[in-house]
C-alpha positions in Angstrom: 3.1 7.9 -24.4 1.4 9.1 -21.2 1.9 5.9 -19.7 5.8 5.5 -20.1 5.8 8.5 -18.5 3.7 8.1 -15.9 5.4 5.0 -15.2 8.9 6.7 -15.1 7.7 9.0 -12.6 6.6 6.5 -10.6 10.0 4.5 -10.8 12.0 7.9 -10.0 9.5 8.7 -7.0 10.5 4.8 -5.7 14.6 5.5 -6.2 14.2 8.8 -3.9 12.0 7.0 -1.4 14.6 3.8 -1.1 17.5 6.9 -1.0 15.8 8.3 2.1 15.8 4.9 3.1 19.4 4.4 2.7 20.2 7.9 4.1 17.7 7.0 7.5 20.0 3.6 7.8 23.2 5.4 7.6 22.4 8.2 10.5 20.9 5.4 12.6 24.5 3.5 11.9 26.2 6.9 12.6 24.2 7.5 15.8 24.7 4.3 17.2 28.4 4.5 16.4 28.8 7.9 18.0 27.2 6.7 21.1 29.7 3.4 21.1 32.6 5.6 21.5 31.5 7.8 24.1 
C-alpha cells in the first residue's frame, strides 16, 4: 500500500514538473513573438 502511493506521488510530482515545462516553452514562444512584432 505504501508503495502505490509513494509511486503516485512520484508520477504527480513528474506531471507538475513537465507542466512547468510546458508553461516555460510557451513564455519563451510568447517572448519571442512579442519581440517579432516590435
Amino acid at each position: 500500500m505504501l508503495g502505490a502511493s509513494g509511486a503516485m506521488l512520484t508520477a504527480c510530482n513528474t506531471t507538475e514538473g513537465v507542466g512547468e515545462d510546458i508553461e516555460a516553452a510557451g513564455d519563451a514562444i510568447s517572448d519571442t513573438a512579442r519581440d517579432a512584432k516590435d
